[in-house]
C-alpha positions in Angstrom: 169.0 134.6 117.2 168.2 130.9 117.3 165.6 129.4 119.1 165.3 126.8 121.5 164.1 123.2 120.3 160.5 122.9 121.4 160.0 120.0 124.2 159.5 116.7 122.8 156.1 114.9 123.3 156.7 112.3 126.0 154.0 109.8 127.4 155.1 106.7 129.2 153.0 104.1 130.4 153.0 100.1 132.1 152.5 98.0 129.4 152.3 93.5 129.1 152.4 90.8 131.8 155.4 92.5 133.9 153.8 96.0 133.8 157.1 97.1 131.3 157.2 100.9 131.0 156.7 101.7 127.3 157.8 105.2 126.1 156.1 106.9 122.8 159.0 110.0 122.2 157.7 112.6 119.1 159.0 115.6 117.6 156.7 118.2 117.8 157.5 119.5 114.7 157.4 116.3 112.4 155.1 114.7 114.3 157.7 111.4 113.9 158.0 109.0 116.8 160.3 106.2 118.7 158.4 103.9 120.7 160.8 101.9 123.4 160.4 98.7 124.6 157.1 97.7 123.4 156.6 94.7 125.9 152.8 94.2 125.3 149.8 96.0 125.0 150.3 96.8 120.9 146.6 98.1 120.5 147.1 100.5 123.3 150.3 101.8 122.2 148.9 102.4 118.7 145.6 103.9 120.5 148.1 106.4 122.4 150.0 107.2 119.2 146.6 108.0 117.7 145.3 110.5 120.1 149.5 112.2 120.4 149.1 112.6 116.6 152.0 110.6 116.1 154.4 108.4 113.0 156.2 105.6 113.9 159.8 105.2 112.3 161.5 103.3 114.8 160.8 101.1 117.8 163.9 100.7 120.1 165.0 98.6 122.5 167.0 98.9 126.0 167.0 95.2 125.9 165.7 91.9 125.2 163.9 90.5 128.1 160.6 89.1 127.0 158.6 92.0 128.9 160.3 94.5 126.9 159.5 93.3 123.1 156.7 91.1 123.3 154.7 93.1 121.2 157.3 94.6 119.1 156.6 92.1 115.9 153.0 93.4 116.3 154.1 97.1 116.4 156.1 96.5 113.3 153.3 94.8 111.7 150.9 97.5 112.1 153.4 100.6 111.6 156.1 99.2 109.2 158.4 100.7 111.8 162.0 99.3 111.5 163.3 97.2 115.2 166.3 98.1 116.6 168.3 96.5 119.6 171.6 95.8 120.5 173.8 93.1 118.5 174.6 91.3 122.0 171.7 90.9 122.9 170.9 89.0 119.7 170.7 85.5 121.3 168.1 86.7 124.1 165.4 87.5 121.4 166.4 84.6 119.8 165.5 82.9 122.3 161.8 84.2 122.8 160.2 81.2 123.3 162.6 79.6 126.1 162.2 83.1 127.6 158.4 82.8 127.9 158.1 79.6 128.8 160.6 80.4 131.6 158.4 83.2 132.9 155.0 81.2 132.0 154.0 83.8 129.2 152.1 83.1 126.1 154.5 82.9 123.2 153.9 85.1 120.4 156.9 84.8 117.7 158.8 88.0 117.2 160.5 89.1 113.5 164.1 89.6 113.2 165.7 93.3 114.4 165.8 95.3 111.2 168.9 97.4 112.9 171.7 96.8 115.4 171.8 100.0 117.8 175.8 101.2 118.1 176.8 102.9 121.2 176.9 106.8 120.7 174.2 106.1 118.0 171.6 109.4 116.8 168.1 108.1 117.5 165.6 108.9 114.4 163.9 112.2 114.6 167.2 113.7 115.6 166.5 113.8 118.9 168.4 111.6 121.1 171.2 109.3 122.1 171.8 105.8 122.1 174.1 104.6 125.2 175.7 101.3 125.7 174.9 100.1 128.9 175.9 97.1 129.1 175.6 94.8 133.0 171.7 93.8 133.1 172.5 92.3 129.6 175.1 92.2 127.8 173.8 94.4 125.1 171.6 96.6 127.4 171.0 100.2 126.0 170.0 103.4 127.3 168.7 106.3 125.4 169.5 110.0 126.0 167.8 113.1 125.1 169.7 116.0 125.9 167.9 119.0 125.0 164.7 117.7 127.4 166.8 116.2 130.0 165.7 112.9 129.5 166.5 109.3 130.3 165.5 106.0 129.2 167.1 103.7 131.6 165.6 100.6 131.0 166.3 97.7 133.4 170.0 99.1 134.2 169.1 102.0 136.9 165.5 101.8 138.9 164.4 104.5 141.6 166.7 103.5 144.8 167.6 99.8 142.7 169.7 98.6 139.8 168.7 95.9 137.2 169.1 92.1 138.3 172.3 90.4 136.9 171.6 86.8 137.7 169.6 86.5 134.5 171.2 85.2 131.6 174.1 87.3 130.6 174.1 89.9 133.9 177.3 90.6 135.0 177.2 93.0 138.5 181.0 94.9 137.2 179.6 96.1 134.3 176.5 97.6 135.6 177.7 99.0 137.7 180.4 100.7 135.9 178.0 101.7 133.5 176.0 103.6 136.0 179.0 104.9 137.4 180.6 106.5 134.1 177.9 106.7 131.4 174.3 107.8 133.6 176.0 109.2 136.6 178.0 111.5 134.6 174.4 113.6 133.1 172.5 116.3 134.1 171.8 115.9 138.3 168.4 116.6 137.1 168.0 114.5 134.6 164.4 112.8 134.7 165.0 108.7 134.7 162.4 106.1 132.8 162.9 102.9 134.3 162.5 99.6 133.1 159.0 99.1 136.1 157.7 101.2 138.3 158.8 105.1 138.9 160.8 107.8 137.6 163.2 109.6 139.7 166.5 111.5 138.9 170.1 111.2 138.6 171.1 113.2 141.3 168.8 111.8 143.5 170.2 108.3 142.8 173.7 109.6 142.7 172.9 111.0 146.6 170.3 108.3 148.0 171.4 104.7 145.6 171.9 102.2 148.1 173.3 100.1 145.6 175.5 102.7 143.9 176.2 105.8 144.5 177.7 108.4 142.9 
């Protein structure tokens, strides 16, 4: 008889000048973490990740929009976690500094991803999905976990929205495709992380979208 996996350790929280939703995911077992889309607030991420008992190994991306890695070189700095984001998205964190001067945020240089994420990628601590999402940015990701019915959307699906494509690189076709066929095609209830503000559910979306609906 096998057993079910236990329920990962979730906690999700607003986090740097745009109020970015950071997520810490852990195995309960290993006590080995992800954090995604560290976009500020390092102390208090590694405060959480103190009391949750939790390690580290990776911090992944969904994109690279300032509000989503702005502490990530900090993170990596006081974790030795590896960074991971999307290839395409490469010339948005390259381009930090234009970003935050854009958005009139204090400019904090950001280390080199150690890891480009591939579409259909296994996450670290065997727990999860990388999806390419591609239409907010070109190199947008979303990240899957099956077992707990979880989604980390990112900027690419928001509760009764969809991510902005008139930022450098957006492109309205491809979100919306990739909502179509890649997030409207999991579990109806399916618990979404956006990118800001709150969670909701794919079917909901799917039935009550009024940008796209399934």
């Amino acid at each position: 008889m096998s057993l079910a996996p236990a329920a990962l350790i979730r906690e999700t929280f607003p986090v740097g000048p745009l109020g970015c939703n950071c997520t810490i995911v852990g195995d309960p077992l290993t006590k080995k973490a992800l954090v995604i889309d560290p976009g500020g607030d390092h102390q208090l991420i590694l405060d959480r990740l103190e009391v949750l008992g939790l390690q580290v190994v990776s911090i992944i991306h969904t994109h690279a929009h300032l509000d989503h890695f702005l502490a990530s070189g900090e993170m990596k700095k006081a974790t030795g976690a590896s960074l991971h984001l999307h290839q395409d998205d490469q010339f948005l964190w390259d381009n930090l500094e234009m970003q935050c001067k854009r958005f009139g945020v204090p400019y904090t240089p950001v280390p080199a991803p150690d890891q480009w994420l591939q579409d259909d990628e296994a996450l670290a601590c065997g727990c999860g999905v990388a999806l390419h999402t591609p239409g907010h940015t070109p190199g947008s990701m979303s990240f899957w976990f099956p077992h707990d019915k979880l989604l980390i959307a990112g900027d690419t699906l928001f509760r009764r929205g969809i991510g902005r494509t008139d930022l450098w690189g957006g492109d309205y076709q491809k979100i919306e495709r990739s909502i179509r066929q890649r997030l409207y095609s999991l579990d109806d209830d399916a618990v979404v992380v956006t990118g800001h503000g709150p969670e909701t559910r794919i079917g909901d979306e799917k039935r009550e979208n009024p940008f796209i609906r399934g």
